[in-house]
C-alpha positions in Angstrom: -18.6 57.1 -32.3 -14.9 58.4 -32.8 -12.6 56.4 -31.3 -9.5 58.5 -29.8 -8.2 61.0 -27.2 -8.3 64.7 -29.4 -6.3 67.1 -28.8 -8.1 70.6 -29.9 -6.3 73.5 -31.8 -3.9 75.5 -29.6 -5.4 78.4 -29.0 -4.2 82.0 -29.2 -5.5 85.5 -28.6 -7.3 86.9 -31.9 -5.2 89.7 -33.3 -6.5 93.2 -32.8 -6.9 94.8 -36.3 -5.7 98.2 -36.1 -8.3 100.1 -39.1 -5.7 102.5 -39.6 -6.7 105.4 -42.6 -5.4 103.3 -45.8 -5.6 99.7 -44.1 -7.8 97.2 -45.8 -9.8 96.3 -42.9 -11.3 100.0 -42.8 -12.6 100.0 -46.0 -14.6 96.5 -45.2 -15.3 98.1 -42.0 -17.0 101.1 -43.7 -18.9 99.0 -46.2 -20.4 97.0 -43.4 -21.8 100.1 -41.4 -23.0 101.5 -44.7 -25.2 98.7 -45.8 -26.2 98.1 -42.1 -27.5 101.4 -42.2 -29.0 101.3 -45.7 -31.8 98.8 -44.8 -34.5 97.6 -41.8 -34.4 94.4 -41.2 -36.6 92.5 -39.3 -35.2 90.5 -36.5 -37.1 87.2 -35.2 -36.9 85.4 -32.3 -35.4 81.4 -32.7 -37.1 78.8 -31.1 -36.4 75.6 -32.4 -36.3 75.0 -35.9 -38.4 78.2 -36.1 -37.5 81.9 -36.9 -40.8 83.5 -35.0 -42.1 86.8 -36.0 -45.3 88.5 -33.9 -47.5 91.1 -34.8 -45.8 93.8 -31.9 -43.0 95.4 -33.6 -40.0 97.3 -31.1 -37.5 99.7 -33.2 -34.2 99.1 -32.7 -32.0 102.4 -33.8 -28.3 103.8 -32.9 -28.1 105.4 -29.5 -26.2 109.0 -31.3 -28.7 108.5 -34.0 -31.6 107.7 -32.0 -34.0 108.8 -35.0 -32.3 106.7 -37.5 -34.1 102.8 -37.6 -32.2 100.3 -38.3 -35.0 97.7 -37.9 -37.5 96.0 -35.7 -37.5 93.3 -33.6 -40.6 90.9 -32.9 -41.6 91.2 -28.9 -42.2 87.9 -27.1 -44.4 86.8 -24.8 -45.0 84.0 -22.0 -46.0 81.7 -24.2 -42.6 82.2 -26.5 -40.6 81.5 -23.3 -42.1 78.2 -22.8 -41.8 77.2 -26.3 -38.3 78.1 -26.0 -38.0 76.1 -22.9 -40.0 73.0 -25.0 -37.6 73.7 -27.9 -34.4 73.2 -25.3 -35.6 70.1 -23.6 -36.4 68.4 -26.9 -32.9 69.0 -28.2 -31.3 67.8 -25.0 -30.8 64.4 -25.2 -29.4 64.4 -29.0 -27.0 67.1 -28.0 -25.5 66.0 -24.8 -24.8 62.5 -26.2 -23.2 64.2 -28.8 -19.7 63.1 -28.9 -17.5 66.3 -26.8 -15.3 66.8 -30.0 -18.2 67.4 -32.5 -19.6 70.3 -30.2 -16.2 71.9 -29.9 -15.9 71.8 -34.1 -19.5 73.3 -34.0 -17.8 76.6 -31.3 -14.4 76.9 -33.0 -15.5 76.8 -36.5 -17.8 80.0 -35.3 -15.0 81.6 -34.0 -13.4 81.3 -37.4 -16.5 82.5 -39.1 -16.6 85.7 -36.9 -12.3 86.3 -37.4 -13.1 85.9 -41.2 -16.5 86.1 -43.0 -18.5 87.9 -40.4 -15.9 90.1 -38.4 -17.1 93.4 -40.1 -20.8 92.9 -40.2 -20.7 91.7 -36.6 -18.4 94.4 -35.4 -20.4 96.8 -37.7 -23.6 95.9 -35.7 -22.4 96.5 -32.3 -21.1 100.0 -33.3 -24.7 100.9 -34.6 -26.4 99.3 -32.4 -24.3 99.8 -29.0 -22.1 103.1 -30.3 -18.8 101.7 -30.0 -16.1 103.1 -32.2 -14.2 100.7 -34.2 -11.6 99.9 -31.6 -13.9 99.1 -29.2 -16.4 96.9 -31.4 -13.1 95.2 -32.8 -11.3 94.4 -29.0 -15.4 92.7 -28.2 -17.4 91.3 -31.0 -14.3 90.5 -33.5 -11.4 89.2 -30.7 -13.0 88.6 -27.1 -16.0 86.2 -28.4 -13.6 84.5 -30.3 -11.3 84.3 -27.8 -13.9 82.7 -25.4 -14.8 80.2 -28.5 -11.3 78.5 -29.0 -10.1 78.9 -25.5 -13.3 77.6 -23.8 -13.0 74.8 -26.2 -9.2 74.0 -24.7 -10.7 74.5 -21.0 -13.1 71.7 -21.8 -11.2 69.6 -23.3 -8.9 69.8 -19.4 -12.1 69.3 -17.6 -12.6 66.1 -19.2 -9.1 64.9 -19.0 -8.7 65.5 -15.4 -9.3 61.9 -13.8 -8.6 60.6 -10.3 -4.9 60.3 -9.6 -5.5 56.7 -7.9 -6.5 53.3 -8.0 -6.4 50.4 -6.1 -5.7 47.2 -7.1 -8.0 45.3 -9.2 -10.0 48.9 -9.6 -10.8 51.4 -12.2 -11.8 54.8 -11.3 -13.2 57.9 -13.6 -14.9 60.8 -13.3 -17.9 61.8 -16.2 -18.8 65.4 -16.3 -22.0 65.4 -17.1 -24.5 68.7 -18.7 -27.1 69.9 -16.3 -30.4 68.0 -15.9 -32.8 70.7 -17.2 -32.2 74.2 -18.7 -30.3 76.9 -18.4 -31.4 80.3 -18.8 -28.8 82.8 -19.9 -29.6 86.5 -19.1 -26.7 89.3 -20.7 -26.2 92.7 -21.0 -25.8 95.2 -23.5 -22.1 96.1 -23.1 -20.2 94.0 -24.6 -21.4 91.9 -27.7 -19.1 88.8 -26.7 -19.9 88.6 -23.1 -24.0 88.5 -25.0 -22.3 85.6 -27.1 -20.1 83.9 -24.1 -23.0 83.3 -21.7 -25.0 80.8 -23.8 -21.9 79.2 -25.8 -20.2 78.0 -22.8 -23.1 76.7 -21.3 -24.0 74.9 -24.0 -20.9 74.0 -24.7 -20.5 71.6 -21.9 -24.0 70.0 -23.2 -26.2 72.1 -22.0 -29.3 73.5 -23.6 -30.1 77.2 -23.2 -33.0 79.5 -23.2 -31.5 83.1 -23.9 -32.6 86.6 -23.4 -30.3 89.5 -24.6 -30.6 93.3 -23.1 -33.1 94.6 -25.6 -30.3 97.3 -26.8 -28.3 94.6 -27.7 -30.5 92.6 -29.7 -29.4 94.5 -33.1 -25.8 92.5 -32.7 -27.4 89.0 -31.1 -29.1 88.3 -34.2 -25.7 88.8 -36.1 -24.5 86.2 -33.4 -27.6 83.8 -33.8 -26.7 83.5 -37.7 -23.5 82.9 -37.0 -23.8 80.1 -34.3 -26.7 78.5 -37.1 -24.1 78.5 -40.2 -21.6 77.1 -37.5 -23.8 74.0 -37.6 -25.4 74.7 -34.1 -28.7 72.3 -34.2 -31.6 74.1 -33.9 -33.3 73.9 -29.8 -29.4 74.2 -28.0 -30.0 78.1 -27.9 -33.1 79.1 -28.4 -33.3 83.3 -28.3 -35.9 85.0 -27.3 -37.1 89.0 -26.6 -39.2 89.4 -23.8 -40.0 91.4 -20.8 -37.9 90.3 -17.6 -40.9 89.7 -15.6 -42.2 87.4 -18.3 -39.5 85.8 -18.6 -38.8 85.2 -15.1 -42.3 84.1 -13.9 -41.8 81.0 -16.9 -38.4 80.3 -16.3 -38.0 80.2 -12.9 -41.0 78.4 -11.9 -40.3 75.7 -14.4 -39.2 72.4 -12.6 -36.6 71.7 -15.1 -34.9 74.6 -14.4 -31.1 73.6 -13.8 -29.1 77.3 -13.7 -28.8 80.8 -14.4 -25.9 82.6 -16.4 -26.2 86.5 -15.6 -24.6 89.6 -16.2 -26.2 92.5 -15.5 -27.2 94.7 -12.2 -26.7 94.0 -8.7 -30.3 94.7 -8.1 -31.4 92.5 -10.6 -29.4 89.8 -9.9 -30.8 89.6 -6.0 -34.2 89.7 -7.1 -33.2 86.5 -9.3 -31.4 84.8 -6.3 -34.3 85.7 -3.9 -37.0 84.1 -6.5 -34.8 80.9 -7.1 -34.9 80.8 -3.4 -38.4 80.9 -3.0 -39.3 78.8 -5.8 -36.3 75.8 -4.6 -39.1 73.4 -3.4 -40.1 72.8 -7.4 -37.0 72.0 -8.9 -35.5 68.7 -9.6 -31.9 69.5 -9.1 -30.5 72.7 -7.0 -29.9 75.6 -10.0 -26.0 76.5 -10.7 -26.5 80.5 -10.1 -23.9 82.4 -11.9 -23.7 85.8 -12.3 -21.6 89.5 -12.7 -22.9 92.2 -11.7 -21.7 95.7 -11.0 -18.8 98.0 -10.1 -17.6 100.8 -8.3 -14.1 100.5 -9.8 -10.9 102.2 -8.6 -7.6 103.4 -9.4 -5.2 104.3 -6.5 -2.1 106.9 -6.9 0.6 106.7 -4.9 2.7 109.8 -4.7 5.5 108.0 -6.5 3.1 107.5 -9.6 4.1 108.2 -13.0 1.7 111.0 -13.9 1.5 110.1 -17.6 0.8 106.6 -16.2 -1.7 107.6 -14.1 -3.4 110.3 -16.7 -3.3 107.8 -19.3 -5.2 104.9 -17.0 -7.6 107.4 -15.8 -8.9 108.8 -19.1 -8.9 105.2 -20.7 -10.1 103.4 -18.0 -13.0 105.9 -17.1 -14.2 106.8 -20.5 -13.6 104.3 -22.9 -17.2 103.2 -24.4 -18.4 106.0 -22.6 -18.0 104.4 -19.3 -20.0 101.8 -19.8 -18.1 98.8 -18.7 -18.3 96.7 -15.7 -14.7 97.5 -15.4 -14.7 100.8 -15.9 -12.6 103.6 -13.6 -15.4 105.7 -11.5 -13.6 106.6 -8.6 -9.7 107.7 -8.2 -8.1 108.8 -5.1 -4.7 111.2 -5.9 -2.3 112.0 -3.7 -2.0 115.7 -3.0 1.1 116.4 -4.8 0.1 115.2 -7.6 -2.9 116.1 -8.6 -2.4 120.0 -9.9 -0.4 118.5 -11.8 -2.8 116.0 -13.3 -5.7 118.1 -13.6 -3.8 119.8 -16.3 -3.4 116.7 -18.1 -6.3 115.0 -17.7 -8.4 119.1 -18.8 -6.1 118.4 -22.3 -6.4 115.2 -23.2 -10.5 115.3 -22.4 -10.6 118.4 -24.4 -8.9 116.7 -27.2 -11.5 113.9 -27.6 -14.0 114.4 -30.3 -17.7 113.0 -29.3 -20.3 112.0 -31.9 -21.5 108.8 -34.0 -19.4 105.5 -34.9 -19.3 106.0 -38.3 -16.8 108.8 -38.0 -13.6 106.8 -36.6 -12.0 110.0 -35.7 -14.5 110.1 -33.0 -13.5 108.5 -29.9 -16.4 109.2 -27.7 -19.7 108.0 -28.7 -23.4 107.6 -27.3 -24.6 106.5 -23.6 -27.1 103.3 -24.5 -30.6 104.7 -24.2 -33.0 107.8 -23.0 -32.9 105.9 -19.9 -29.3 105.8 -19.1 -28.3 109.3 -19.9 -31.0 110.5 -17.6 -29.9 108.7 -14.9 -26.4 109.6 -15.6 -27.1 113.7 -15.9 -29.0 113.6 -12.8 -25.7 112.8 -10.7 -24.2 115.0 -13.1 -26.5 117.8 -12.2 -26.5 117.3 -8.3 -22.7 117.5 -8.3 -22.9 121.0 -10.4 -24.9 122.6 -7.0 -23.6 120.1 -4.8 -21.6 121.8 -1.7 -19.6 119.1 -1.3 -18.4 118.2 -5.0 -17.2 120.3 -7.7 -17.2 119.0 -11.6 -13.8 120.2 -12.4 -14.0 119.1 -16.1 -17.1 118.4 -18.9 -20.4 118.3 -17.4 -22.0 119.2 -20.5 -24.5 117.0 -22.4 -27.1 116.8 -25.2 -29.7 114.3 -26.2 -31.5 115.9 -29.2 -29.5 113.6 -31.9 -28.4 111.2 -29.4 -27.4 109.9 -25.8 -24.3 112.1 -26.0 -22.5 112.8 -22.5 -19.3 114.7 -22.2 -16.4 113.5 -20.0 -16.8 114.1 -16.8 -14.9 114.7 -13.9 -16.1 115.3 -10.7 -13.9 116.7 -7.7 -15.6 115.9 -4.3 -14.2 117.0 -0.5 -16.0 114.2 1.4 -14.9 110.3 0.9 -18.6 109.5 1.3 -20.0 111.7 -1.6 -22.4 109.5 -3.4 -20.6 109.3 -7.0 -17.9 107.7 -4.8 -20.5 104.6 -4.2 -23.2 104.3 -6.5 -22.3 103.0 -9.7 -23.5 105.2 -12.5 -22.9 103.4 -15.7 -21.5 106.6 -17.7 -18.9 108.6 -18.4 -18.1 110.1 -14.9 -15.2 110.0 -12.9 -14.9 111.1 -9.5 -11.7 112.2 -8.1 -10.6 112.3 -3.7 -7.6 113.9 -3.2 -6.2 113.0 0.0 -2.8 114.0 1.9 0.3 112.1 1.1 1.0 110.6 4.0 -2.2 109.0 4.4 -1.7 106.4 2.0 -2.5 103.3 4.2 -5.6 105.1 5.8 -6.7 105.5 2.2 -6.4 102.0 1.1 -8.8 101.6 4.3 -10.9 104.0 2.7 -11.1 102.4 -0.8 -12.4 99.2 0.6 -14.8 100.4 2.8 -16.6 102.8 0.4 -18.4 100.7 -2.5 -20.1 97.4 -2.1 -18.6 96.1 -5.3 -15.4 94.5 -5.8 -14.8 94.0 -9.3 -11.7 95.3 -10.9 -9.1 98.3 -9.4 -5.6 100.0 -10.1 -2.6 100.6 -8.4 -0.2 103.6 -9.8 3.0 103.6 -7.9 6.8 103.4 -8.5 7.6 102.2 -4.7 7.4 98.7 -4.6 6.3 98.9 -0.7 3.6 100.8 -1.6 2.4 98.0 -4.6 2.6 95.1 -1.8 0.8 96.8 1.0 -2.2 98.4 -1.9 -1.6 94.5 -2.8 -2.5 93.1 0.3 -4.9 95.5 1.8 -7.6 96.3 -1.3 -7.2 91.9 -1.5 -10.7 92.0 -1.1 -11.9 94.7 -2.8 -11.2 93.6 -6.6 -11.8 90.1 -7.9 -9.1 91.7 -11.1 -6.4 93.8 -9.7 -3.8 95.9 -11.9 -0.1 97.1 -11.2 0.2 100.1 -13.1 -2.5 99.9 -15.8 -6.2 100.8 -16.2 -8.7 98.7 -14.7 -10.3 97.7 -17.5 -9.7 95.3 -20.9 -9.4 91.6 -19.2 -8.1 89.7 -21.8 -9.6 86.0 -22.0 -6.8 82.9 -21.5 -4.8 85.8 -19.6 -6.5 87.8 -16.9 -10.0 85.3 -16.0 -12.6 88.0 -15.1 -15.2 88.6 -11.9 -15.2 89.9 -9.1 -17.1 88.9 -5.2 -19.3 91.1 -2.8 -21.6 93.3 -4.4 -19.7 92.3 -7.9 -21.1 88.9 -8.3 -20.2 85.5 -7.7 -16.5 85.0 -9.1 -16.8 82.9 -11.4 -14.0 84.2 -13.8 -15.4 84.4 -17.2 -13.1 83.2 -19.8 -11.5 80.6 -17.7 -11.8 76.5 -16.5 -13.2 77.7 -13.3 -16.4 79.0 -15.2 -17.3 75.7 -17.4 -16.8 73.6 -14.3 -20.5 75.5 -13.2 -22.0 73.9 -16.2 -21.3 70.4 -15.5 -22.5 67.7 -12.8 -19.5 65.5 -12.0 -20.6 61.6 -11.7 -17.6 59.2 -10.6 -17.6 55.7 -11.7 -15.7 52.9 -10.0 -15.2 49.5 -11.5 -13.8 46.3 -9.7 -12.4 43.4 -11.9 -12.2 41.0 -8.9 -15.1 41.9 -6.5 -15.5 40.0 -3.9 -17.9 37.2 -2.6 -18.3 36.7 0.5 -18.8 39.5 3.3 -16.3 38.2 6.1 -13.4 40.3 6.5 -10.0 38.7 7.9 -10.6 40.1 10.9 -13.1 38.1 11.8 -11.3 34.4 11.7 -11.0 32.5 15.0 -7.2 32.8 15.9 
């Protein structure tokens, strides 16, 4: 073993490339999507040492091209889980005695892969396979994941330094952070291709072995990941990925005694069903599970009459329909001040009629797909009951079309009543609904803001009166685990805004920070005495 206290690279945000018409980075961008999209692969699942393949095939295809195929990916079943399990628990003891500075090398020399060799193939995949445009695919899967690789790496590198402040004479105290005892099973979403790469890399990070299972309509840009984690030198059985059915998964996973945590991100209502099964399966585990998990949100941004309207116009159309709407962060509910919103409308009816809507691989477009069939009927359904609703009006968009693909015009929705349902239900799409409310009821709205959504994950405040920025401060406290000043709601920014949020939102466990890798390991403290003693009598008791 090493001998030495390491200090790890400093680590800095990943530059955002800009793919401007004429830069380099375009041109390698292009070439990616176009050889992505001149072949079907066939994706496996990796369990061990093994790439597994199985006889039932599932099409994996852009969501605004849904009848292109861009390949198939091998369904899982039961049994797959619990060789993945096997797979983990096998690799466990190698890997967690594995010195702390040859895991970080394995994490930060992925991160340089992705910045370098795979940042277009990676960032090609999620446009293809998620429909972001190239602004979007480049702030995820090229700068966020490897912004959680390098700066996770310097968060555990602090957890390990930090050691008790004291000892007494003749004593040596220290703290160990030890991995989990068991497995950890890492559950993520389709939104965002670094959060799909963050969940299991962290965990495993720490020492941790991992059984992971992407959203299915993300599983086009985890296999990307896989390869890359692999080249990075990962050894094979630390993640172990897997497609299967939730219920599948689930009824392995969470029944298994060496079960040791969950790391989630995905519905509300999912992630209670998980809690409530944990809970009624507790009696069969050898340690209490670390449950982790974001969920949802009913985001908001709050004008105050004193607003700058380009501000506010320019948080509202970014922070509602970027990637189509379909981030945890995203703005779905805005309350504007009378006075200002004839004026907004205006701006917000130009700049939405401005966007063009269509496939990835034309960068002018800067609306893309919804996800799946699913998703945009869910979506159009609220979209529908708003159009004949008495007590909502959709003011802008509203239009939609799924013959090509999932496509969803901007919409915004005007509603009379604080309590219309688009003002509490998350919908997962392009939609924003907007309450206007009278100026002077400012403070009564702020009321109304917290009491309206279960969630509390991110929210905005637009105002030029400073009075009005500390009370919104003070009083929506609760109602946004990430709170903004005069921006959009969205684009948390790893090493510089730590993101989650509580109540309906998840647990707060601030993704991209310390306070997240502390989940993943089991302190143990260790005291050593030079000079014990040897005899039990303490001076008190001598005869005076």
């Amino acid at each position: 073993m090493l001998k030495g206290f390491f200090n790890v690279p400093a680590p800095v945000n990943e530059p955002v490339y800009s793919y401007a018409p004429g830069s380099k980075e375009r041109a390698l961008l292009k070439e990616a999507i176009a050889e992505a999209r001149s072949q079907e692969i066939d994706v496996p699942m990796y369990i061990g040492s093994e790439e597994v393949r199985t006889d039932k095939k599932v099409k994996l295809t852009p969501p605004h091209d849904h009848q292109h195929t861009l390949g198939y990916y091998s369904q899982g079943t039961k049994q797959h889980v619990t060789d993945a399990i096997d797979a983990a628990l096998a690799a466990k003891n190698d890997w967690e005695n594995l010195p702390w500075e040859q895991r970080a090398a394995i994490f930060l020399k992925a991160a340089e892969l992705i910045s370098t060799k795979y940042r277009y193939k990676l960032n090609a995949a999620t446009m293809l396979g998620q429909s972001k445009n190239p602004y979007q695919a480049e702030i995820d899967s090229a700068c966020e994941i490897i912004d959680f690789l390098r700066f996770n790496v310097k968060y555990m590198s602090e957890i390990y330094q930090q050691q008790p402040p004291a000892n007494s004479k003749g004593v040596w105290n220290r703290v160990e952070q030890r991995p989990l005892e068991g497995f950890v099973f890492a559950l993520t979403p389709f939104n965002f291709t670094a959060i799909a790469g963050n969940l299991p890399t962290c965990v495993a990070m720490m020492g941790n072995v991992v059984v992971w299972k992407p959203s299915n309509t993300q599983i086009y840009s985890a296999n990307v990941l896989m390869q890359i984690f692999k080249e990075a030198g990962l050894p094979d059985g630390v993640i172990n990925l897997v497609y299967v059915s939730g219920p599948d998964a689930g009824d392995v996973i969470f029944k298994h005694p060496d079960f040791a945590g969950i790391h989630f991100t995905g519905s509300t209502g999912v992630f209670q069903d998980i809690w409530k099964t944990i809970g009624e399966n507790i009696h069969r585990y050898k340690t209490y599970p670390r449950i982790v998990g974001e969920t949802g949100g009913k985001d908001f941004i709050v004008a105050h009459s004193s607003a700058n309207i380009k501000v506010l116009n320019t948080a509202l159309v970014r922070g509602a329909f970027e990637f189509q709407g379909q981030k945890c962060s995203a703005a779905s509910r805005a309350y504007i001040p009378q006075s200002l919103w004839g004026e907004l409308k205006g701006l917000m009816e130009k700049d939405i009629k401005s966007f063009k809507i269509g496939g990835t691989e034309d960068f002018s477009n800067f609306i893309n797909a919804v996800i799946d069939e699913k998703a945009f009927d869910k979506i159009t359904k609220y979209i529908d009951r708003a159009k004949e609703s008495a007590d909502a009006e959709v003011v802008i968009g509203g239009e939609y079309d799924k013959s090509k693909g999932y496509f969803i015009h901007p919409t915004v929705i005007l509603t009379k009543t604080p309590d219309y349902e688009t003002l509490s239900e998350e919908l997962f799409g392009p939609v924003l609904t907007i309450y206007v409310y009278e100026d002077a009821k400012f403070e009564e709205t702020l009321k109304l803001v917290d009491s309206t959504s279960i969630y509390a994950l991110t929210g905005s405040i637009i105002s030029q009166d400073r009075y009005a920025i500390d009370l919104a401060t003070r009083e929506l406290r609760n109602a946004a685990g990430n709170f903004y000043i005069n921006d959009k709601c969205t684009g948390a920014v790893v090493g510089q805004q730590p993101f989650g949020g509580a109540r309906g939102s998840g647990t707060n466990d601030k993704a991209g920070s310390m306070i997240n890798l502390l989940r993943w390991v089991s302190p143990r403290t260790i005291k050593e005495t030079f000079t014990p003693d040897t005899d039990y009598r303490y001076p008190f008791l001598s005869e005076e």
